[in-house]
PyMOL commands that place a pseudoatom at each C-alpha (Angstrom):
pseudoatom trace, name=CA, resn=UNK, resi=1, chain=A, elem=C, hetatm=0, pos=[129.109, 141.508, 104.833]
pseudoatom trace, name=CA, resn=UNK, resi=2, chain=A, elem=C, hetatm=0, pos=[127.898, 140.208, 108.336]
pseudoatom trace, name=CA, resn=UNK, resi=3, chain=A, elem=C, hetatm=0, pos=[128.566, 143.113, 111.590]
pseudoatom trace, name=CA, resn=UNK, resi=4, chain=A, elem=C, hetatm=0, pos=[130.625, 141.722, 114.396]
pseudoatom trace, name=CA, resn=UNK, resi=5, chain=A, elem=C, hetatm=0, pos=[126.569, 141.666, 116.533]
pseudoatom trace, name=CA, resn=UNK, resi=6, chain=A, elem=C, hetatm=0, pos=[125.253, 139.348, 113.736]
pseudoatom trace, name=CA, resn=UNK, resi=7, chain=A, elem=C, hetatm=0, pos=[127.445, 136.603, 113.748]
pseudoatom trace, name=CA, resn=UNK, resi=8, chain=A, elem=C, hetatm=0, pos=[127.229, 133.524, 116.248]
pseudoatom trace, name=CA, resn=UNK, resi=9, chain=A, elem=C, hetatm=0, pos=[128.457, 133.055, 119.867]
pseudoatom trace, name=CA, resn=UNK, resi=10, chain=A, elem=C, hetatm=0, pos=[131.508, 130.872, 119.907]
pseudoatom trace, name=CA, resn=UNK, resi=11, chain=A, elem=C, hetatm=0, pos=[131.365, 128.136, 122.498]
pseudoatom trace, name=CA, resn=UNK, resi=12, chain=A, elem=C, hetatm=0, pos=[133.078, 128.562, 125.856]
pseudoatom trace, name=CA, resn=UNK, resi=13, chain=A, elem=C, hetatm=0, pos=[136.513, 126.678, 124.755]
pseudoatom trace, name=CA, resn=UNK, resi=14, chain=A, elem=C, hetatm=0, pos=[136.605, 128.914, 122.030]
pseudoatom trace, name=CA, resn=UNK, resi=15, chain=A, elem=C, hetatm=0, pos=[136.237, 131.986, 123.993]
pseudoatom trace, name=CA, resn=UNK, resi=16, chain=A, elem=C, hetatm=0, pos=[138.818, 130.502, 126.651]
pseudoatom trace, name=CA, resn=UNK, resi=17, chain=A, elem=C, hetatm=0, pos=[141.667, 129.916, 123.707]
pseudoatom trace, name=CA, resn=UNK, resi=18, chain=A, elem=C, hetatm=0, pos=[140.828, 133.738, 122.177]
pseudoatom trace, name=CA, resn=UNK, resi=19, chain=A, elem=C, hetatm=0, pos=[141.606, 134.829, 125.308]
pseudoatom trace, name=CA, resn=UNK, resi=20, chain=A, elem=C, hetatm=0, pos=[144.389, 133.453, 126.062]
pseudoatom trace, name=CA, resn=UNK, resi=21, chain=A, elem=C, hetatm=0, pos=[146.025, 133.989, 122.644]
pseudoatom trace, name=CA, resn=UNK, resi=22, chain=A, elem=C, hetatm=0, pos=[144.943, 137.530, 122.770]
pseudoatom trace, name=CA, resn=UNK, resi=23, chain=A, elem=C, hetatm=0, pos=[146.844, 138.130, 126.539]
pseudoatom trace, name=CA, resn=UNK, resi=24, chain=A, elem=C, hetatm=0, pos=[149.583, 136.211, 125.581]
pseudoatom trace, name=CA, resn=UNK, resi=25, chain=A, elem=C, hetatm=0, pos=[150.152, 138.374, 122.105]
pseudoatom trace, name=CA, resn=UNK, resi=26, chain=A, elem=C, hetatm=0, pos=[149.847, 141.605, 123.917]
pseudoatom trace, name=CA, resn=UNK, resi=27, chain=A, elem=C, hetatm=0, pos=[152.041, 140.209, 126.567]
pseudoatom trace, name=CA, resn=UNK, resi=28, chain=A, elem=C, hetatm=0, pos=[154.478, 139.467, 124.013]
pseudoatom trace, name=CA, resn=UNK, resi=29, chain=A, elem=C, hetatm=0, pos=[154.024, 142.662, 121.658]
pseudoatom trace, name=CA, resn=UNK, resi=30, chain=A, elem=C, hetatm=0, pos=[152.766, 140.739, 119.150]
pseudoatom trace, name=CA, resn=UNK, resi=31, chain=A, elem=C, hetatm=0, pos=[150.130, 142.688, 117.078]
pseudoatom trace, name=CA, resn=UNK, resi=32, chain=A, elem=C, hetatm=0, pos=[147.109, 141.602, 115.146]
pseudoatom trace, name=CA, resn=UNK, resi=33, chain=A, elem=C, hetatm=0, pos=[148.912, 142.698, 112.220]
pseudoatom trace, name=CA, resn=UNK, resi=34, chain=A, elem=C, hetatm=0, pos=[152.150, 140.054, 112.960]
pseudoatom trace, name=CA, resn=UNK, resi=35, chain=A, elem=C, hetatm=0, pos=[149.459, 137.529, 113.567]
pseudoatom trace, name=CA, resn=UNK, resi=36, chain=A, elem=C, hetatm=0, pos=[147.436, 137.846, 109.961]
pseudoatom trace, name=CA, resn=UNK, resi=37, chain=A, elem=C, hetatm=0, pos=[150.602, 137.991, 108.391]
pseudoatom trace, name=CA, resn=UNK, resi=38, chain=A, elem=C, hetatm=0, pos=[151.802, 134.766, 110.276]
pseudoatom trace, name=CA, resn=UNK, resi=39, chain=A, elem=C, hetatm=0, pos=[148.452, 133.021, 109.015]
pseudoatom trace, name=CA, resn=UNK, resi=40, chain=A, elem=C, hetatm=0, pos=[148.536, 134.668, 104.848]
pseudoatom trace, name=CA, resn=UNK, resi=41, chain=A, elem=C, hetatm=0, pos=[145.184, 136.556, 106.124]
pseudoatom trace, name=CA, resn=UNK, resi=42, chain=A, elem=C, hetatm=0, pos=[143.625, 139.493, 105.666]
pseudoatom trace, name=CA, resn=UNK, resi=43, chain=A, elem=C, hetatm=0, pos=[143.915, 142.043, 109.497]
pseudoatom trace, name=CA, resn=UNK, resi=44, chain=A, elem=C, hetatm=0, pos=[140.474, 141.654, 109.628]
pseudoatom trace, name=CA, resn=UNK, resi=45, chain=A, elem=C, hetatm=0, pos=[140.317, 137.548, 109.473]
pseudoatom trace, name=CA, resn=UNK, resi=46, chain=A, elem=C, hetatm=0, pos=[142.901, 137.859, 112.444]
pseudoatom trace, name=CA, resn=UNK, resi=47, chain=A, elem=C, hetatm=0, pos=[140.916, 140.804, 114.320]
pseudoatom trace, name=CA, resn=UNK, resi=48, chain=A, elem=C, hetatm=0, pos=[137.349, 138.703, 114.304]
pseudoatom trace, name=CA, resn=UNK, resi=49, chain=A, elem=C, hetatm=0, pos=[139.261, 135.694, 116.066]
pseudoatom trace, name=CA, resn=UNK, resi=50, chain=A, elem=C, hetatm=0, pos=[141.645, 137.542, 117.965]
pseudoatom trace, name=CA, resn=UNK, resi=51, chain=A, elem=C, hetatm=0, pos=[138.294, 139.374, 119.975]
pseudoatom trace, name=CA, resn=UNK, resi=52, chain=A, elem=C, hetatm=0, pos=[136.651, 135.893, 120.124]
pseudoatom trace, name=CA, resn=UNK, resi=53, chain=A, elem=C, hetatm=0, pos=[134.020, 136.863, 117.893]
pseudoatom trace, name=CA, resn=UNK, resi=54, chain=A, elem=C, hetatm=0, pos=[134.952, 133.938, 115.629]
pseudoatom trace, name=CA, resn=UNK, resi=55, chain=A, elem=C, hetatm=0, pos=[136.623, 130.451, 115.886]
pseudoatom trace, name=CA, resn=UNK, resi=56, chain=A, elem=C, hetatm=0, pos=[140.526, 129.959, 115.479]
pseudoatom trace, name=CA, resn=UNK, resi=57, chain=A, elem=C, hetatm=0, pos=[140.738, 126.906, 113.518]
pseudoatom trace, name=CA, resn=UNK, resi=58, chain=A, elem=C, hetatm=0, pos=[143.673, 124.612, 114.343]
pseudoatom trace, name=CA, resn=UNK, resi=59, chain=A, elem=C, hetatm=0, pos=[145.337, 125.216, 111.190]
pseudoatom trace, name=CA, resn=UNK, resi=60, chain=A, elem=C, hetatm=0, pos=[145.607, 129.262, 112.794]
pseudoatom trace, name=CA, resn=UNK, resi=61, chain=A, elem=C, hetatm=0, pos=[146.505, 127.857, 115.514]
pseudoatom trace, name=CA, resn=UNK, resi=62, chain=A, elem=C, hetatm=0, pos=[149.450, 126.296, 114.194]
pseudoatom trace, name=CA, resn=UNK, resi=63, chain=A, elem=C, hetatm=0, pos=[150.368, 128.844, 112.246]
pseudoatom trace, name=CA, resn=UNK, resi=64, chain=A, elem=C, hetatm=0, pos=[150.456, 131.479, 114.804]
pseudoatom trace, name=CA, resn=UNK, resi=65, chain=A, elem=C, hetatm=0, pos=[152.134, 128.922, 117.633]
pseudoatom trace, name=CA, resn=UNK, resi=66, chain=A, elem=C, hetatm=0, pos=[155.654, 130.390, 116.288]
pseudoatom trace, name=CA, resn=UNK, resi=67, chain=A, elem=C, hetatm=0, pos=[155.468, 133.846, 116.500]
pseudoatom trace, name=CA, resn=UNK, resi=68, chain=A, elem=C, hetatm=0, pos=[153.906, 133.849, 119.982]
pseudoatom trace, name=CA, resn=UNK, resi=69, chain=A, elem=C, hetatm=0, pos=[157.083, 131.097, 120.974]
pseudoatom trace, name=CA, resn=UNK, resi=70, chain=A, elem=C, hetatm=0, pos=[155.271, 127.593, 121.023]
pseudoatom trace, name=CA, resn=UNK, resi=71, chain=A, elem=C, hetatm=0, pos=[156.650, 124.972, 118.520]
pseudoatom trace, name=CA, resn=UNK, resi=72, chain=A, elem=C, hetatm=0, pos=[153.510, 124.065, 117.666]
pseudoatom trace, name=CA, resn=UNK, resi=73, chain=A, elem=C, hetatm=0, pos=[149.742, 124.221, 117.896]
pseudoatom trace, name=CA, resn=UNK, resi=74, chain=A, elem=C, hetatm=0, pos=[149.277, 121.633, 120.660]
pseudoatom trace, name=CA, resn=UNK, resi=75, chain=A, elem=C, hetatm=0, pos=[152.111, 123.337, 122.728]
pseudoatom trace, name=CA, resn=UNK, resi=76, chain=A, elem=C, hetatm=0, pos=[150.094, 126.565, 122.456]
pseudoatom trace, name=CA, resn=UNK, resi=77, chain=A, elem=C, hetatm=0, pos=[146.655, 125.367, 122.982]
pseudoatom trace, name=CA, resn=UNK, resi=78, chain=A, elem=C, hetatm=0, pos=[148.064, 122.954, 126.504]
pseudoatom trace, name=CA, resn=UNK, resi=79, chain=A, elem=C, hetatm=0, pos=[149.850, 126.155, 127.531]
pseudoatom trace, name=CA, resn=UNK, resi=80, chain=A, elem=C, hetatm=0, pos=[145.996, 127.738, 127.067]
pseudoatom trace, name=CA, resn=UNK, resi=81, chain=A, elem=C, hetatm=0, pos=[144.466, 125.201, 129.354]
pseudoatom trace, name=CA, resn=UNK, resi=82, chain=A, elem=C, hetatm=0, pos=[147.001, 125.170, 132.017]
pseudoatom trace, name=CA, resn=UNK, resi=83, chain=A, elem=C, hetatm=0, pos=[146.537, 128.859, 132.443]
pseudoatom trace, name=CA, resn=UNK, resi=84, chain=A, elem=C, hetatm=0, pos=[142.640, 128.606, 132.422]
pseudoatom trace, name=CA, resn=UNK, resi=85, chain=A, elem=C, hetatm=0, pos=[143.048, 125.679, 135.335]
pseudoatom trace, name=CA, resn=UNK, resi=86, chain=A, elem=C, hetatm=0, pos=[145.738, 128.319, 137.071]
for i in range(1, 86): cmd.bond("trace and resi %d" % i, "trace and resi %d" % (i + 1))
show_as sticks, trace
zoom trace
């Protein structure tokens, strides 16, 4: 098992998308727990991505796009950069 301090940085997009999936989830109520079950994950898959300390892949990213109230991936992921340009 790798510790959360051994594992790569994530690039800069990465780290903006985390973040904004993370606010937007607590802004919502939306728990890690809601979001591994919403991706067929384990808490801790959804925990490692939801600090940034790993990479959502897009297939995540669809899959959680309902539960935080985007139709899709895309939506979630344009609504991501318009609030990093805000």
């Amino acid at each position: 098992m790798v510790r959360n301090e051994q594992l790569p940085p994530v690039s800069g997009t990465a780290r903006a998308i985390a973040t904004f999936i993370k606010a937007d989830a607590e802004q919502k109520d939306v728990s890690i727990a809601d979001l591994a079950r919403a991706l067929g994950k384990a808490r801790s898959y959804a925990s490692i991505r939801y600090n940034g300390l790993k990479t959502w892949s897009f297939d995540d990213v669809d899959s959680i796009a309902p539960i935080l109230g985007y139709p899709d991936g895309m939506s979630l992921l344009r609504k991501a950069d318009q609030s990093r340009l805000s």
